[in-house]
C-alpha positions in Angstrom: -95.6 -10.9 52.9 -96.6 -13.3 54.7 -93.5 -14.5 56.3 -93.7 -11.2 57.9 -96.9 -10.4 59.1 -98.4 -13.5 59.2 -102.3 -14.1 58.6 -103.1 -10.4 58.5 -105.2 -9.5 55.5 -103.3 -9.0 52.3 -104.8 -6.7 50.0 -103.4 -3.9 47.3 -102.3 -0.7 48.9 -101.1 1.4 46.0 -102.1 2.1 42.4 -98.1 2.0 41.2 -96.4 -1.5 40.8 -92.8 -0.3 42.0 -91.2 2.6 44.2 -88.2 4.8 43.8 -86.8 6.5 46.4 -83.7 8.6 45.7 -82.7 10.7 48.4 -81.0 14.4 47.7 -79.1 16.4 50.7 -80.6 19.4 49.9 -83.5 20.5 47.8 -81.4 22.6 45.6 -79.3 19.4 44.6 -82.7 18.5 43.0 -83.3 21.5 41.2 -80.0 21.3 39.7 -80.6 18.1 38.6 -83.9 18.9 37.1 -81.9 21.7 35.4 -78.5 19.5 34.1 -78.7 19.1 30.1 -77.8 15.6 30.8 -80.9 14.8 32.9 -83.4 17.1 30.5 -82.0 15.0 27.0 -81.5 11.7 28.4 -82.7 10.6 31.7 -86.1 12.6 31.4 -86.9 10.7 28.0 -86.2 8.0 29.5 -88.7 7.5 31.9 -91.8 6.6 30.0 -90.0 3.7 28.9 -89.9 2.4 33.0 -93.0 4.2 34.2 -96.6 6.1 33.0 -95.8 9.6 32.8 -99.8 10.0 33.4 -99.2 8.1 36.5 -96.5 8.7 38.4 -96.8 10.2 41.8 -94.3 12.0 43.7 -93.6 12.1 47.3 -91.3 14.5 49.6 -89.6 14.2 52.8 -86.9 14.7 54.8 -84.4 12.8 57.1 -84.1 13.9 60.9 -81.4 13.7 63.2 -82.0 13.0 66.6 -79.3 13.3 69.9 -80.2 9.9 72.3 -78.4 9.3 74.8 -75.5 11.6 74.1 -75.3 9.7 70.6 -76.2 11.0 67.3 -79.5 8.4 66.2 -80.2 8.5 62.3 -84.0 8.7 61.5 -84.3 7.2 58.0 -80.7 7.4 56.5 -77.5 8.3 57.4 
């Protein structure tokens, strides 16, 4: 971190130890996925074996596109 922002104070930010972002075109592509057998026996299981079920936090947004300059400017994905 330091490499980046130089002598600026370091100090811990967030309770979790890693991020995942996964990004979904459309909220109903999550809902299906919530939904899909596969995801419910499997993947869902899964998870307390990466992170604490009792702990982990989720956060929602959204990309934006933006016109500039006559061009199309991607906010936050593409």
């Amino acid at each position: 971190m330091r490499k980046m922002f130089g002598t600026l104070h370091e100090r811990k930010v967030a309770d979790p130890d890693c991020f995942v972002q996964i990004v979904f075109r459309d909220v109903q592509d999550y809902v299906n996925v919530k939904d899909d057998p596969h995801y419910k026996q499997v993947v869902m299981p899964d998870h307390a074996n990466f992170a604490d079920p009792e702990r982990t936090v989720m956060v929602t947004g959204w990309f934006e596109r933006h016109i500039g300059r006559g061009d199309l400017d991607v906010v936050g994905g593409d």
